[in-house]
Structures are given as structure tokens and as C-alpha cells.
C-alpha positions in Angstrom: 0.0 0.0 0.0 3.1 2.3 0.8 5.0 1.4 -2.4 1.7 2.6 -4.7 1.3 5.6 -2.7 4.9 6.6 -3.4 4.5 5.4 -7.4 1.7 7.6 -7.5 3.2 10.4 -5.7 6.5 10.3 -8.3 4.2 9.9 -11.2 2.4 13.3 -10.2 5.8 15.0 -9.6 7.2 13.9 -13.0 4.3 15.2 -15.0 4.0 18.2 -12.9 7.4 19.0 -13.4 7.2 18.4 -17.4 4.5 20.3 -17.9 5.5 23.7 -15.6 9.3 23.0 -17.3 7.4 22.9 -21.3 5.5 25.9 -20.3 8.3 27.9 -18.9 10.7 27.2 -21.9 7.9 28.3 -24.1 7.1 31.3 -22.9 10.4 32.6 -23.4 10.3 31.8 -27.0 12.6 28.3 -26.9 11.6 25.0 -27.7 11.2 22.6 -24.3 13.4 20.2 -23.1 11.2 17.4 -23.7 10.6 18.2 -27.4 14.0 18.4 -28.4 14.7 14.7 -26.4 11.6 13.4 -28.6 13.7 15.0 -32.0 17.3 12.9 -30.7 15.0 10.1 -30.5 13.3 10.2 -33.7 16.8 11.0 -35.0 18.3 8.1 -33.8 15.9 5.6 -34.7 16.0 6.6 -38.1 19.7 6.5 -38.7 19.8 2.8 -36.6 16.8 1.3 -39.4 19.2 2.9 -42.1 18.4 2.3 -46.7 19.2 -1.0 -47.5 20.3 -2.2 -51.0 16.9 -3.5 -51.4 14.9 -0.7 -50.2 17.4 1.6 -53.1 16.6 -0.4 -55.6 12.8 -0.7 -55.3 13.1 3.3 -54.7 15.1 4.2 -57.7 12.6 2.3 -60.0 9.4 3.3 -58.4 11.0 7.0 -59.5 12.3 6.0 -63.1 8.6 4.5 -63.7 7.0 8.2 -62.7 9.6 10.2 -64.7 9.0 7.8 -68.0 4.8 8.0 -67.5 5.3 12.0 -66.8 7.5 12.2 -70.0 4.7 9.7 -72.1 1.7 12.1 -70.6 3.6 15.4 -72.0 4.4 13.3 -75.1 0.7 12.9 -76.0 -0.8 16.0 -75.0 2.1 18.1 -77.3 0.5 15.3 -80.1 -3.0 15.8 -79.5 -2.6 19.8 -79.4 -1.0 19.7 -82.6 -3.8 17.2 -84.4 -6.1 20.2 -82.6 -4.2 23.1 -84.1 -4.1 21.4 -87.6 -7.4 21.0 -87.8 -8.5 24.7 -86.5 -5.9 26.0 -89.1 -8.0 23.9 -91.8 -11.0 25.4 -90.8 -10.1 28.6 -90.7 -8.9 27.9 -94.2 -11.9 27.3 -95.4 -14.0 29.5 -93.4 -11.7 32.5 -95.1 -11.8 31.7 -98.8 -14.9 31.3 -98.4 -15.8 34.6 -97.1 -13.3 35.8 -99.9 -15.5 34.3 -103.0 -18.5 35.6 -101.4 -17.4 39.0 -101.5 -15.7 38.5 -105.2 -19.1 37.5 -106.0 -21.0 40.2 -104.4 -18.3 42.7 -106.1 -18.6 41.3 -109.7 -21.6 42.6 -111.2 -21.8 40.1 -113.9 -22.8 37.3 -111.3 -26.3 37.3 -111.0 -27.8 37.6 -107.0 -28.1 33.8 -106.4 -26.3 31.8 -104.2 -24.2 29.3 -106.0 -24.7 25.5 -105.4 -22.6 24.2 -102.3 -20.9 22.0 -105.0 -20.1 24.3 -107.4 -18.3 26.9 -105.0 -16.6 23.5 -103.7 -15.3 22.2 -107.3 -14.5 26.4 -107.9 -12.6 26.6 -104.5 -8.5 25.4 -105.2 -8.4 22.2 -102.5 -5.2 22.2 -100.5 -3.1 19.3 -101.8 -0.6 17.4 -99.9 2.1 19.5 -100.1 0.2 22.3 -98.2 0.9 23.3 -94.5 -1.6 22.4 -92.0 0.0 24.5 -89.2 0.0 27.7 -91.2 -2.1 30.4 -89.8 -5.1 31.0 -92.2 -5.6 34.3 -93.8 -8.0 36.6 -91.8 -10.5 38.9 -93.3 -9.4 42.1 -92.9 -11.6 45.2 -90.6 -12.5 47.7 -92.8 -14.7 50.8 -92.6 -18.2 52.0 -93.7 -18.3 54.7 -96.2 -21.4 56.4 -94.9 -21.1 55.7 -91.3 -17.4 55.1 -90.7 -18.1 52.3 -88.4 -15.6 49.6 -88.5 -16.9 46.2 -89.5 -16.2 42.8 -90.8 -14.9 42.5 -94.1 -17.7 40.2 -94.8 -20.3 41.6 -93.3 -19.8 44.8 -95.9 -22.1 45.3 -99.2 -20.7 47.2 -102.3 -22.8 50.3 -102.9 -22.2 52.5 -105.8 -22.3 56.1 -105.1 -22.4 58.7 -107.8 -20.8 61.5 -105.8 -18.1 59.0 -104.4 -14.0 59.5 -106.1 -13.7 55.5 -106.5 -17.5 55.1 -107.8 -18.4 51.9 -106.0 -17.6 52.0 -102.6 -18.3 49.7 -99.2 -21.2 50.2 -96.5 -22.7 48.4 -93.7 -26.2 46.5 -94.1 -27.7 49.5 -92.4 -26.8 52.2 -94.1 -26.5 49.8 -97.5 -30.5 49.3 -97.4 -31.3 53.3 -96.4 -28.9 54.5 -99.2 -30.2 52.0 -101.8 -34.1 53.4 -100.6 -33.1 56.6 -101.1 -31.8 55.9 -104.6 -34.6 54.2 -105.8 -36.7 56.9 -104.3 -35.5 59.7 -106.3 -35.1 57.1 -109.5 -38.9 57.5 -109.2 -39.2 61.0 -108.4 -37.5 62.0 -111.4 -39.3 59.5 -114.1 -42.7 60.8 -112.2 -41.3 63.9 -113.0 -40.4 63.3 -116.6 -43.0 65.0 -119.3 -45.0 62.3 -120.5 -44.5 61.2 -124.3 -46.7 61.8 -126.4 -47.7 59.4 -129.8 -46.5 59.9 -132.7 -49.7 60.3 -135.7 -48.9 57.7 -138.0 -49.8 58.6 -141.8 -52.0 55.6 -143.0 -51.8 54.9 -146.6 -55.4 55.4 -147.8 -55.9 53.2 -150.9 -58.4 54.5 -153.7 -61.2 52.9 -152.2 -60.9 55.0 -149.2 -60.0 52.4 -146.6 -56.8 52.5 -144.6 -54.5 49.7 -145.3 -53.5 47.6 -142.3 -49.8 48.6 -142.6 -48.3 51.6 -140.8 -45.4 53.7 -141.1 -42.9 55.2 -138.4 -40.8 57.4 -138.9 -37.9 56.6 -137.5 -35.9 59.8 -137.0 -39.0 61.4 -135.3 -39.7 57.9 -133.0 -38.3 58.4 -129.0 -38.2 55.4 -126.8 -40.5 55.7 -123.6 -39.5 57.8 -120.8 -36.6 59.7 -123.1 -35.8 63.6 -122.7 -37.9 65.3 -126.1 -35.5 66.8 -128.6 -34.6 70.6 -128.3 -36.8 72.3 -130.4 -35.9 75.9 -132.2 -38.6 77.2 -129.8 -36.4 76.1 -127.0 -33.4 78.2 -127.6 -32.8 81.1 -125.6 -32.2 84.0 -127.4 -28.8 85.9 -126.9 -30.4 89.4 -128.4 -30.0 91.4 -125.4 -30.9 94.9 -126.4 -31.4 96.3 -122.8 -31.0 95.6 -119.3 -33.8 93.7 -118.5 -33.5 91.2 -121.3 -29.5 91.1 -120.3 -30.8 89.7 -116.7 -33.4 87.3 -118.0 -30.9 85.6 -120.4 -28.1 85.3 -117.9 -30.8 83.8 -115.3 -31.9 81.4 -117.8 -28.6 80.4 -119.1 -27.3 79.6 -115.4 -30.5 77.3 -114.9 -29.8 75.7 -118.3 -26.6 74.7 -117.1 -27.2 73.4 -114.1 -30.2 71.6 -115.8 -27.2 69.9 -117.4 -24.4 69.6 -114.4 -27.5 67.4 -112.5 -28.6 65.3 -116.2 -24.9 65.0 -116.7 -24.5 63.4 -112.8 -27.4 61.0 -113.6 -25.9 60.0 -117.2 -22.5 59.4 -115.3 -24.1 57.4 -112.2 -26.8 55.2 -114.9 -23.4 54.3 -117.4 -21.5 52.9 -114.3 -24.5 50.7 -113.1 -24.2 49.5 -116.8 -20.8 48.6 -116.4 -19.2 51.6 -118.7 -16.2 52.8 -117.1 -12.5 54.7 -118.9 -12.3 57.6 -120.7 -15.9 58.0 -121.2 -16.7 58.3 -117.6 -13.8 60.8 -117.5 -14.7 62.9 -120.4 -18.6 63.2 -118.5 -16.8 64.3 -115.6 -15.1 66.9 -116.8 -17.8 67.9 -118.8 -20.1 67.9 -115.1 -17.1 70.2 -113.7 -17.3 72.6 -116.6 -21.1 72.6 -116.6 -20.6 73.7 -113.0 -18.0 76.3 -113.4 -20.3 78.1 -116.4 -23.3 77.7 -114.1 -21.1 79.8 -111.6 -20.1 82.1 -114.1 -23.9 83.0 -114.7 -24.3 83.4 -111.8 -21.7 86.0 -111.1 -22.6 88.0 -114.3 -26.6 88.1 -113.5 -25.0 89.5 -110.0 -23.6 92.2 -112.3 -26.5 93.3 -114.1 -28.9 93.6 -111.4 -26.3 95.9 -109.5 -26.3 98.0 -112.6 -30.5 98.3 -111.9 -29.6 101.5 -109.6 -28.6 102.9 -112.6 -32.0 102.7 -113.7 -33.5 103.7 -111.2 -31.7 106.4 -110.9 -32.6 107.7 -114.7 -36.2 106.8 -113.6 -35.9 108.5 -110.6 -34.6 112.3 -112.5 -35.6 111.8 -115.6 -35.4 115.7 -116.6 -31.2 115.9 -115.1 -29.8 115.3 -118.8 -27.7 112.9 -120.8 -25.0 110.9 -119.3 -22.3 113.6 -120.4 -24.2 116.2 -119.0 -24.4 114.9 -115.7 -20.8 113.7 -115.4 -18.7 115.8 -116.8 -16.9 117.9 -114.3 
């Protein structure tokens, strides 16, 4: 009964003084005594067990098997990324010539609006043959800007749109701005043949035979005949007179003659713009233009003179004004 009384007794001690020595040593910042005796000990139980020839051996391989499957895993995914980029470069291969002979289709007027059959634009597209490089980056479709808005689109998702007033004739717009242009264009086509003075038959002379019935043949005459909708001849009646015997008849011709020729800077326009539709492009269209730019310059010049002349109608006022002061050298000589 003694002996377990004093076991018990030295058991208490000996934890009591572990536990107030591991709390001193770590409040001061240090490691305890009895941690660093459990670190000799795990120390020297590890060097005693020691590595074997056996345990090396089973160790080096287990690690020469996880470098070769590492090197095999890196191996396949540098081939399957390859087979991936061959195909996208393929793709986009196709996907850009065929973008580019939709647009040389849209841009050649001679090609009617339909859609060519898949196989025809197949057997028309050049196939890559063996010899071509699956790895190479396909061509992208350059950005490119609408003419009307500016805005910076798709090459593909342009339309060509001819504009009269355009330097290059034919230019490139949007969807948007390709449907209002191409409503306003066939608005004013409309306006102006609405506006065009109707034509009017021509009396055919009927060959009256002696009997006095008209024979079922008729006769045109074709210098007089004018297809439908055409502009009527100029007439002697039409011409404006250049007698200007006075003032008022000076301001009348010079008014007249500056709307005649920008009647014909706005018919030339329409000539120019209808002849590129056609297809008519060269010296022509450059001999028109030049023709529309000295239209304008005459119309300006017209202009300016009729300015003149009805600057010189204080003059006449002034005669009508003092009509008893004398002649002209009367009144101004000194």
C-alpha cells in the first residue's frame, strides 16, 4: 500500500514538473526540453533502421517509372494539341476563302444575286493538296470601314454600294446604311421619271388606198420615234435667245442660261451614275466628268454676271428717278 502511494506520488511529480518546465521554456520563446529529447530520438531511430540495397533499388525504379509516365503524358498532350491546331488552321482555311469568294461574288456585277450551289463553289474553290501546310495560320478577313457611317466592321459583313458623288464610284457600307442608301436611290429614281413629261404618240400617216380604206400597214418614222421615258428633242422654240438689247432682257438671259446649265451639271450626274450601273467605265466616264465640272463652273459664271447686271439696276432707277437731269455727259462731266 506504501509502495503505490509513493508510485503515484512520483508519477504526479514527474508530469507536474514536465509540464510547468514545457510551459516555462515556451514562454520565453525556446523550444522545451522534452521536445527536443523526442527529436534525438526520432533521430536516432532513423539513422539505426538505415536504406538498404533493397529498399534503393525498389526506390530508384518506383521513380524511373513516374519520370517515364510524366514524360509519355507530356508526349501525348504536345501530339493531341497539334492534331487540334491542324485542324483549326484547316477550318479557318476554309472559313476565309470562303468569305473571300463571297465578296468576289457580291463585287462582280456580272454574277447574278443567287447563291451558287454548295458544289459548285466547292469544285470552284482550289483544295489544299498534300504539299500544303496544315499548321500555317489561315488568312484573316481584314476590318474595314463603312463609307457612310465610318463604323468599323467585318470584311464580310460589308455590301458594295455604288455612289455617284463617291471618287472610286463603288464603294463599301454596312447593311444599315446599305438598305437606307439603296431606298433613297430608288426613291429619287422615281421621283425623277414621275417627273419626266409624259410622251406623247406619234400620228402615223395611214396609206389610204383609192377605195378609201386604210390599209392595215403603218409607217414610223424613224428619226421622229423616241423610246418611252426619253428627254424630247430641243426644239428651235427652246433656244434662248442671246439678243439682249437692254438691261432687262441682259438679266433674263443670264438667269436662264445659269439654270440651263445646271439643268445639265444634275442630267450630266445622272448619265454618269446610270453608265457605271451599266458597267461603262474609262475615258468615257472621265470625259462626263469633266464635262459635269465645266457645266458647274459656267453655271457659276452666270451666276456671277446676272449679280452684275442687277447691280447696274440703280442705274435705272436712278434715270427713272430724274428723268429731266440730262444725258450721261451732262451729268458727269466735271
Amino acid at each position: 500500500m506504501g509502495f503505490d502511494l509513493l508510485l503515484a506520488l512520483w508519477i504526479a511529480y514527474y508530469l507536474t514538473r514536465n509540464t510547468v518546465q514545457d510551459l516555462s521554456w515556451k514562454a520565453r520563446g525556446e523550444d522545451p526540453p522534452s521536445f527536443r529529447r523526442e527529436q534525438e530520438r526520432w533521430k536516432r531511430s532513423k539513422g539505426s533502421s538505415g536504406g538498404g540495397p533493397g529498399r534503393r533499388f525498389f526506390a530508384n525504379a518506383w521513380s524511373d517509372a513516374c519520370a517515364s509516365a510524366d514524360e509519355r503524358r507530356a508526349r501525348m498532350a504536345k501530339r493531341a494539341a497539334a492534331r487540334r491546331r491542324s485542324k483549326w488552321a484547316k477550318k479557318d482555311l476554309a472559313d476565309a476563302e470562303d468569305h473571300a469568294y463571297e465578296i468576289n461574288e457580291r463585287m462582280d456585277p456580272s454574277v447574278d444575286d443567287q447563291a451558287p450551289a454548295p458544289s459548285a463553289k466547292a469544285s470552284a474553290r482550289p483544295s489544299a493538296g498534300p504539299s500544303a501546310d496544315p499548321t500555317a495560320e489561315a488568312p484573316q478577313a481584314p476590318d474595314a470601314r463603312c463609307y457612310l457611317c465610318n463604323h468599323e466592321f467585318r470584311l464580310a459583313n460589308l455590301r458594295p454600294l455604288h455612289l455617284s458623288h463617291a471618287p472610286e464610284g463603288t464603294v463599301l457600307a454596312c447593311r444599315s446604311c446599305w438598305e437606307t442608301e439603296t431606298a433613297r436611290q430608288k426613291a429619287d429614281t422615281a421621283a425623277r421619271q414621275a417627273a419626266a413629261p409624259p410622251v406623247v404618240p406619234e400620228q402615223e400617216d395611214k396609206e389610204v388606198t383609192a377605195s378609201g380604206k386604210a390599209s392595215g400597214g403603218t409607217v414610223t418614222d424613224l428619226s421622229r420615234w423616241r423610246s418611252k421615258g426619253s428627254t424630247p428633242p430641243i426644239t428651235k422654240e427652246d433656244i434662248v435667245s442671246g439678243e439682249t438689247t437692254n438691261l432687262i432682257a441682259a438679266l433674263r438671259w443670264t438667269q436662264e442660261m445659269a439654270t440651263q446649265s445646271g439643268a445639265a451639271v444634275a442630267s450630266t450626274e445622272i448619265s454618269i451614275s446610270t453608265m457605271r450601273n451599266a458597267g461603262v467605265s474609262g475615258a468615257v466616264i472621265d470625259k462626263l466628268a469633266l464635262a459635269q465640272d465645266l457645266a458647274s463652273h459656267l453655271t457659276a459664271a452666270f451666276d456671277d454676271a446676272h449679280a452684275e447686271l442687277e447691280a447696274d439696276m440703280v442705274v435705272k432707277d436712278a434715270y427713272q428717278a430724274r428723268q429731266g437731269a440730262g444725258d450721261k455727259e451732262f451729268v458727269t462731266q466735271d
